[in-house]
C-alpha positions in Angstrom: 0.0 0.0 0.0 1.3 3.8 -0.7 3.1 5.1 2.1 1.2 8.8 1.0 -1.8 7.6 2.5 -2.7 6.9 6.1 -3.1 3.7 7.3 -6.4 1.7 7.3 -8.6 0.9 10.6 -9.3 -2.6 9.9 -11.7 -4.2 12.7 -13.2 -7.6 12.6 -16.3 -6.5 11.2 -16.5 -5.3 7.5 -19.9 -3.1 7.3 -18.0 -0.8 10.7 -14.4 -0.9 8.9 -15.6 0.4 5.9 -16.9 3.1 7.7 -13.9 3.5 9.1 -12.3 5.1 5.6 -13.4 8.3 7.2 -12.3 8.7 10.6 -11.9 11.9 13.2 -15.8 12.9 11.7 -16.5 15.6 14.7 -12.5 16.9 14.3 -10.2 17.0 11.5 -11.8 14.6 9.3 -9.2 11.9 7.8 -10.0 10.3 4.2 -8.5 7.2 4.1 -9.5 6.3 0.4 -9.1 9.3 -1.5 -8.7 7.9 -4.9 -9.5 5.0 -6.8 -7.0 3.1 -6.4 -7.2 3.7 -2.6 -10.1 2.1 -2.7 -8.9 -1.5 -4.4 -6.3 -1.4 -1.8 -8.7 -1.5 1.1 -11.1 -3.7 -0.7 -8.1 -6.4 -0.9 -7.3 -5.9 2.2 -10.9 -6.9 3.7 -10.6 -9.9 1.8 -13.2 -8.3 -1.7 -10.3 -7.9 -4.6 -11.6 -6.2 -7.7 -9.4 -5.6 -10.7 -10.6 -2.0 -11.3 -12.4 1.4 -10.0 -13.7 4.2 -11.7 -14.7 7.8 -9.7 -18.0 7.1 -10.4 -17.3 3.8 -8.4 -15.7 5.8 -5.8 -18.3 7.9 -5.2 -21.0 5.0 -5.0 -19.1 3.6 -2.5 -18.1 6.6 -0.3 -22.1 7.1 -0.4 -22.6 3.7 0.6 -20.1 4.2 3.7 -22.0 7.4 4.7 -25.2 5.5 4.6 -24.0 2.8 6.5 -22.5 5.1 9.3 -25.9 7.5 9.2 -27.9 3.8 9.9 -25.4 2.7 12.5 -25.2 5.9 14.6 -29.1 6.0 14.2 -29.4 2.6 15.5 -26.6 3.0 18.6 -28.6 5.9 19.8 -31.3 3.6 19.4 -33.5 6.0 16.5 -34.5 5.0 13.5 -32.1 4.9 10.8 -33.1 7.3 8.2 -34.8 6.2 5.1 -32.6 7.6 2.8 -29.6 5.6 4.0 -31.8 2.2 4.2 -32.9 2.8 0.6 -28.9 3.0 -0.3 -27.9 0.0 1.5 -30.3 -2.1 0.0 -30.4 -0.3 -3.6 -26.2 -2.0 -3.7 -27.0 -5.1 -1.5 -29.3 -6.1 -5.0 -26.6 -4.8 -7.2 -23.9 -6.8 -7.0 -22.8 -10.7 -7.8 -21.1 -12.4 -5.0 -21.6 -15.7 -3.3 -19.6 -17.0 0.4 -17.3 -20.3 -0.3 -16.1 -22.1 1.8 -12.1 -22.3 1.6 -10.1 -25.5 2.7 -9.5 -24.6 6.1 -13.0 -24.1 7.2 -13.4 -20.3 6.6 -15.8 -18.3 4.7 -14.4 -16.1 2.1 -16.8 -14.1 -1.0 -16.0 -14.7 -4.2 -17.1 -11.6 -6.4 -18.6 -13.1 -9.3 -17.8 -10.1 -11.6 -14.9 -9.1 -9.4 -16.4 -5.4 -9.5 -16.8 -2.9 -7.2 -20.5 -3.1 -7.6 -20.0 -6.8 -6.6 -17.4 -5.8 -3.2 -20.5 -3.0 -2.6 -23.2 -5.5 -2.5 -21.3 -7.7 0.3 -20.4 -4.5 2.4 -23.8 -4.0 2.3 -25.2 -7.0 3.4 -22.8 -7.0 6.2 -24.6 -3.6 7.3 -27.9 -5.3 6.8 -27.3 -8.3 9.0 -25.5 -6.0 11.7 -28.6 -3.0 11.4 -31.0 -6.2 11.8 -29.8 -7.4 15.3 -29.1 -10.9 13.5 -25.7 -10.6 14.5 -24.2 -10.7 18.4 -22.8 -7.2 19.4 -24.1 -4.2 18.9 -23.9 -1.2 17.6 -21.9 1.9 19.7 -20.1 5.3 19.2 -16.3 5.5 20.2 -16.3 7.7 23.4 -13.6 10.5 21.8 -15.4 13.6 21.4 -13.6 14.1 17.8 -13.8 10.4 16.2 -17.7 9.2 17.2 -17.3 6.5 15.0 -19.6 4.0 14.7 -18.5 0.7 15.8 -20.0 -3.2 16.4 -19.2 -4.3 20.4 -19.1 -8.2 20.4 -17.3 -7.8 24.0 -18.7 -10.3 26.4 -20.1 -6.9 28.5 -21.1 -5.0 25.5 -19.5 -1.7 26.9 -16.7 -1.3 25.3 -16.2 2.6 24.5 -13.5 3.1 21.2 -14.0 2.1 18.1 -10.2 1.2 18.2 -8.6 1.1 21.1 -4.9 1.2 19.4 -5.7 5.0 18.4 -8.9 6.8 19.7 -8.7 5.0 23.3 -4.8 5.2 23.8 -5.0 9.1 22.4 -8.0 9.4 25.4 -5.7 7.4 28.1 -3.0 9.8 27.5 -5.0 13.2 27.5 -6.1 11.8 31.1 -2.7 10.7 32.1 -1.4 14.4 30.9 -4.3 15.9 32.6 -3.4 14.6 35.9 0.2 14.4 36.1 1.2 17.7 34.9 3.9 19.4 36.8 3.0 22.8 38.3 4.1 26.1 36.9 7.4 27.6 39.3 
């Protein structure tokens, strides 16, 4: 991956990492796929390699992520998600052409049947569906840092977990508190 580019926050659950290409929302927002090409890196690194993306493609998928995280902080806050996001996540769950496999080792893996971005899409938004749904077991939660909010899936045993990562925004919070109350006084 280009060393131009910060890195990618990849968690263990694909519709929540993908929404994770835009972090710091409430601060200094960070793009993490800004181009096209930014965007077949982090598709192969979730495990959803396509061969190509256009702008067009790029903008259907950064609307996708912002539905997603609209539906997800909805949903955390326990609201409704809005229906304009709902009708984008389920407008590119029909679009695409992927089916789960099975691999030899007893993991499930997609294989894109048109290796397109439409067909990477379509899985990223099922994901979001089954999460959104309560099918799966976690639930949805905001990181606690007052500049990130992030939307993120808690599968912890006590389901209060409080960063979306805690490698970044919960160290980052750790050490503001550290700082906070171990300053040395002023002579």
């Amino acid at each position: 991956m280009r060393a131009e580019y910060p890195d990618f926050r990849l968690g263990t659950v694909l519709a929540t990492s993908f929404t994770a290409t835009l972090t710091e929302r409430r601060g200094d927002a960070v793009e993490r796929i800004p181009t096209p090409q930014r965007l077949i890196d982090w598709l192969a690194v979730s495990g959803l390699a396509v061969t190509s993306c256009t702008p067009a493609q790029l903008d259907r998928a950064r609307d996708l992520r912002e539905a997603i995280h609209a539906a997800a902080t909805a949903t955390a806050l326990q609201e409704s998600p809005p229906a304009p996001a709902i009708q984008v996540i389920n407008h590119h769950s029909t679009q695409g052409h992927a089916a789960p496999i099975l691999t030899t080792d007893g993991h499930r893996r997609w294989q894109l049947t048109k290796g397109s971005v439409e067909d990477a899409l379509s899985v990223i938004a099922a994901d979001a569906i089954t999460i959104l749904a309560g099918e799966r077991d976690g639930k949805l939660a905001l990181c606690a840092s007052p500049t990130c909010q992030a939307a993120f899936f808690d599968t912890s045993q006590s389901r209060t977990r409080k960063w979306c990562d805690m490698n970044t925004c919960g160290n980052r919070q750790k050490k503001a508190r550290f700082n906070a109350t171990h300053r040395k006084p002023i002579p």
